[in-house]
N, C-alpha and C positions, 0 to 999 in steps of 0.2 A: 220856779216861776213867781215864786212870791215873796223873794225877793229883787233889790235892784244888779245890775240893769234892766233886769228880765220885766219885774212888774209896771214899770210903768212905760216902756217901750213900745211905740206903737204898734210894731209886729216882732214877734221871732217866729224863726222858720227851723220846726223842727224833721230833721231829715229822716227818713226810715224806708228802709229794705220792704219790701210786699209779703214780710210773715203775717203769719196766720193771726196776732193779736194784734196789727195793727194796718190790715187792708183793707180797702173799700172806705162804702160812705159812714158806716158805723163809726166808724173807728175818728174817722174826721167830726164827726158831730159829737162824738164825747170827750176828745177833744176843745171844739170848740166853745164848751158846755164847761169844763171845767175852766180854760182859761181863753177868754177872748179873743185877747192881741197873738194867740198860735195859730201860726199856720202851718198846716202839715202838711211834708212835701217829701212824695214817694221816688226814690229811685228808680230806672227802665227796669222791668222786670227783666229775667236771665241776664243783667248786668252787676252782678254781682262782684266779680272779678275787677271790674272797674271800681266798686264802693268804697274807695278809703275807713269809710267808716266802720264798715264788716272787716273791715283787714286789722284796722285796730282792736278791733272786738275780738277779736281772734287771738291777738298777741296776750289779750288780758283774761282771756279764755285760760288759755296754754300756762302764761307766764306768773298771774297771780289764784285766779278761783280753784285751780287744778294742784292738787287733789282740794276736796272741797271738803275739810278736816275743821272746820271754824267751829268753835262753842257756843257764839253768839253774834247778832250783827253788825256791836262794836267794833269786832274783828273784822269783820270784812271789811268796815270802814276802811279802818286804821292799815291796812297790807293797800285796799288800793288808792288810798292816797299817799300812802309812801311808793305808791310805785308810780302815782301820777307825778310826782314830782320830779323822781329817777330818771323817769320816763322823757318829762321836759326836759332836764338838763341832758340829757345823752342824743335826743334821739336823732335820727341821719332821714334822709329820705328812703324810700322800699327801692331797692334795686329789679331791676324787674328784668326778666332773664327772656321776655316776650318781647321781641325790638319789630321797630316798622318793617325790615327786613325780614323777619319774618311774617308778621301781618300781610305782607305783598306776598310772598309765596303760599301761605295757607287761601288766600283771595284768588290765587293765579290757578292754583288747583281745584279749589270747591267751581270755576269758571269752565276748567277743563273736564270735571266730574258734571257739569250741569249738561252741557257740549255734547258727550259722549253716550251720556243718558238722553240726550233728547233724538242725536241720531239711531241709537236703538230701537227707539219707538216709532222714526218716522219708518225705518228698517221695516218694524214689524206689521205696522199700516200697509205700506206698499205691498205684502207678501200675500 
């Protein structure tokens, strides 16, 4: 943030998942405490799945920190920006094995499970 673009831009928007070290007002006020022009902007909670950004954290999880065998933090630099770079020049979009095709049957079910339970109940009222 302190440097450019970052520092003299009137805003960036820094995006983050609803963990524990950076939910709530706390977290946006120190934040905005250290650097002014940030805005922090939280992901829908239990959308996770959706967060590009968790997904990459993921691959860097797995693919560089794992096993977590570093002597020093120059090391960790250096492995992930060698892998940032790999990373740029290779990388493809996330193939995603969830299609709207299913999205509409998981939707057509939870609608028939909602259905089935509410005539249960009206079942068990009437009785």
């Amino acid at each position: 943030m302190n440097q450019e673009p970052y520092a003299s831009a009137k805003r960036v928007f820094w995006i983050v998942d609803n963990g524990s070290s950076h939910r709530g007002q706390r977290a946006v006020d120190r934040l905005t405490a250290a650097f002014p022009n940030a805005v922090m902007v939280h992901t829908p909670v239990h959308a996770s799945w959706l967060n590009q950004v968790e997904i990459f954290f993921s691959v860097v999880q797995r693919k560089v920190v794992t096993p977590n065998d570093f002597t020093d933090l120059s090391e960790v630099a250096d492995r992930l920006r060698s892998f940032e770079d790999r990373y740029n020049a290779t990388a493809q979009p996330f193939q995603w094995k969830f299609t709207t095709s299913d999205l509409d049957d998981l939707l057509a079910r939870l609608d028939r499970h909602t259905a089935d339970r509410h005539e249960e109940s009206s079942v068990a009222l009437a009785a």
